[in-house]
C-alpha positions in Angstrom: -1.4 44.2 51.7 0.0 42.0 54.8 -3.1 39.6 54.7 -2.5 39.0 50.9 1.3 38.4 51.8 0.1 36.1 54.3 -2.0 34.7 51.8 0.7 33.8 49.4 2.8 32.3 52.1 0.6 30.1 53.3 -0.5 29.0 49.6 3.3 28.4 48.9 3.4 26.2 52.5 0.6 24.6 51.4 1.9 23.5 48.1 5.5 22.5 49.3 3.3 20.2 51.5 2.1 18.4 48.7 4.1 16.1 47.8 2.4 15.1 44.2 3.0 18.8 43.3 6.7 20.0 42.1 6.6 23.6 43.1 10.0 24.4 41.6 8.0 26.2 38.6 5.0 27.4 40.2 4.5 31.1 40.9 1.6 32.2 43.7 -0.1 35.8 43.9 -2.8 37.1 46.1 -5.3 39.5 46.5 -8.5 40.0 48.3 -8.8 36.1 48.7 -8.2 35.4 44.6 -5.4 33.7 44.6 -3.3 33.2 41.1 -1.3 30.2 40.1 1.7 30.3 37.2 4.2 28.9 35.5 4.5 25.6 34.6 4.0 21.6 35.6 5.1 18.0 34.7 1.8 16.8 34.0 -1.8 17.8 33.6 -2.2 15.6 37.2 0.0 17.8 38.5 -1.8 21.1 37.0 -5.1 19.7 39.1 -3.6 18.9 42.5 -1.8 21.9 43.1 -5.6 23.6 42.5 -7.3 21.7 45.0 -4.5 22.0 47.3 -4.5 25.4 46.9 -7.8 25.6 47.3 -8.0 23.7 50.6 -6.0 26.8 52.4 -8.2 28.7 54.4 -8.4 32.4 53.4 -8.9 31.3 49.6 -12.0 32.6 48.1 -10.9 31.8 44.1 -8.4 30.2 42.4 -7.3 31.3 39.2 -5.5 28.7 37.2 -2.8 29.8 34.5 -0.3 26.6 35.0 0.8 25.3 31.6 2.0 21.6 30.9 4.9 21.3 29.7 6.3 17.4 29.2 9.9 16.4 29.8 11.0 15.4 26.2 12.0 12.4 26.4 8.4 11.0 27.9 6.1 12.4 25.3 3.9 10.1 23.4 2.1 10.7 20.3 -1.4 11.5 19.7 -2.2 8.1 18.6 -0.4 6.5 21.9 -2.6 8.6 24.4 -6.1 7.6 22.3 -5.1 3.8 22.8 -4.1 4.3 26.6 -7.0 6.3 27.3 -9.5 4.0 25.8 -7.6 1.1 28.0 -8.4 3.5 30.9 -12.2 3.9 30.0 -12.6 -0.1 29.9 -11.0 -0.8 32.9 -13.3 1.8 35.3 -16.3 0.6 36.9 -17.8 4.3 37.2 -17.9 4.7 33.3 -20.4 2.8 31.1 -19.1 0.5 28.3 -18.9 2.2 25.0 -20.4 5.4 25.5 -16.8 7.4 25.6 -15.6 9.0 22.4 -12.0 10.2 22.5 -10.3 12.8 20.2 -6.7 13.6 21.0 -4.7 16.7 19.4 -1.7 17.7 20.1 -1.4 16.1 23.9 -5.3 17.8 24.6 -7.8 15.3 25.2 -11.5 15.8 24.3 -14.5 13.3 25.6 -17.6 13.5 24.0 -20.8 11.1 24.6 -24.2 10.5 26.9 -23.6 9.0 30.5 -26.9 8.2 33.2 -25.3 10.4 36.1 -22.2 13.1 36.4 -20.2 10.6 38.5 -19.7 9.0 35.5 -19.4 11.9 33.4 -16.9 12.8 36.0 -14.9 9.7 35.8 -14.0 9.4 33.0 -12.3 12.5 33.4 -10.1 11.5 36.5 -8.8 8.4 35.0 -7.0 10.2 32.4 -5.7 12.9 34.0 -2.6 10.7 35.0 -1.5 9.7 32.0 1.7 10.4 30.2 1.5 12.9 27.4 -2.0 14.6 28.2 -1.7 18.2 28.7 -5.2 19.2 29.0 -8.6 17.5 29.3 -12.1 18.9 27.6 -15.1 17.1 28.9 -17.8 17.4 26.8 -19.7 14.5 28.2 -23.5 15.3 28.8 -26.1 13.7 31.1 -29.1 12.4 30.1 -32.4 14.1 30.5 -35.1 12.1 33.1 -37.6 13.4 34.8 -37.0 15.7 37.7 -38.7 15.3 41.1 -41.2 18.5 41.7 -39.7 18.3 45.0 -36.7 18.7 43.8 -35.3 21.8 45.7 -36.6 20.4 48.6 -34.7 16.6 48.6 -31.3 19.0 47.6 -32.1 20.9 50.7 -32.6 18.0 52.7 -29.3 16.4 51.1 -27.2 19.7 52.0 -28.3 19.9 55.7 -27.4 15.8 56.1 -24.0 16.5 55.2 -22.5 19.9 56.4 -24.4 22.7 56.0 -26.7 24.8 57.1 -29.5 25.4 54.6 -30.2 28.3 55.6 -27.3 29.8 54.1 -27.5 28.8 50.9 -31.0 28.6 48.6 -32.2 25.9 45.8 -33.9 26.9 42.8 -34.8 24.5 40.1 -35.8 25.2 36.8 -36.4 21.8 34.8 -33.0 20.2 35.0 -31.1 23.1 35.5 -30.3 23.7 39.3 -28.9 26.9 40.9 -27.6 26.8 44.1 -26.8 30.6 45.6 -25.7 31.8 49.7 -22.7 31.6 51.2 -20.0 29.0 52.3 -17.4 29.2 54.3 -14.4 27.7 52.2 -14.0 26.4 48.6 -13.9 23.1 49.3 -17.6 23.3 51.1 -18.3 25.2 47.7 -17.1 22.2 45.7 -19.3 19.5 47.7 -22.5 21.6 47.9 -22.4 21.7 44.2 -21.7 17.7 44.2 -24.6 17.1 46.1 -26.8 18.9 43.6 -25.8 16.5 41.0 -26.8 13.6 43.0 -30.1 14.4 42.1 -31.8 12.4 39.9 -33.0 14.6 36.3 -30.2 17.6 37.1 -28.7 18.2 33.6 -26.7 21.4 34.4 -25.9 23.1 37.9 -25.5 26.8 38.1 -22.9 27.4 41.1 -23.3 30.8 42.4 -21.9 30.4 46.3 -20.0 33.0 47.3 -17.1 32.1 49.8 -17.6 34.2 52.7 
């Protein structure tokens, strides 16, 4: 279909734009706004920048990630060498609480385990690995602690959501104990991605259920 053709183009322009993203491996198909990536990156970095760029193109209602890492031989480190850098990394970020991180490493693919207060931190602890040498895939298995959650809960998301950028009219707040589940419509990914952020800003949320549809 031309719009899916013009899809792929623009995803490809997009990505050649990029500069921390080496498309020379990356294959791009379309259709009806799901938009596949392929082939094969550098680094796992790489692997999650050319998703959010791809992402960020308007016309994208999914992205469906199938890049593998494969590292240049002569700049892969051992199992052993990624554990130590990656607990250097932990230490030295203000975000993520002393001590609470467990690494496992196998075979390049990281695994973080452990209890944090909020999802920032649970979420930082992933980004400060995903530069480093060697790692070719990152499984965060970090949970938040339960607290209490506000029985207004639904009400101070909505409030949060219409503050920022949207209208919440379009997209509804149900809470059920720490579980929130946001559902409507957005108009890109990206708005997608921050509605759900601003859910986990509230205090108690243990898991958020992200059903927005891109429309």
């Amino acid at each position: 279909m031309p719009q899916d053709r013009a899809l792929q183009e623009s995803v490809l322009t997009e990505l050649v734009w990029e500069p921390s993203v080496d498309v020379a491996h990356i294959g791009v198909t379309a259709e009806r706004g799901i938009v596949t990536l392929t082939g094969h990156v550098e680094n796992f970095l790489q692997k999650r920048n050319a998703e959010k760029a791809t992402a960020r193109v308007r016309g994208v209602r999914a992205v469906v990630e199938e890049l593998e890492v494969r590292l240049p031989f002569p700049l892969k480190h051992g199992d052993e060498e990624i554990a130590k850098a990656a607990l250097n990394r932990l230490d030295w970020e203000v975000d993520v609480p002393k001590d609470v991180v467990t690494i496992r490493v196998e075979n390049g693919w990281v695994t973080l385990t452990g209890c944090v207060e909020w999802h920032f931190q649970r979420e930082a602890a992933e980004r400060v690995l995903r530069g480093l040498v060697g790692v070719v895939g990152i499984q965060n298995e970090i949970i938040t602690k339960v607290h209490p959650i506000a029985q207004d809960v639904t009400a101070e998301i909505d409030a949060a959501l219409h503050r920022s950028r949207f209208d919440p009219r379009t997209i509804t707040v149900a809470a059920d104990g720490g579980k929130i589940t946001l559902s409507g419509t957005v108009p890109t990914l990206t708005d997608r991605y921050v509605a759900c952020q601003t859910a986990w800003k509230s205090r108690g949320a243990t898991e958020v259920e992200n059903n927005l549809v891109v429309a």
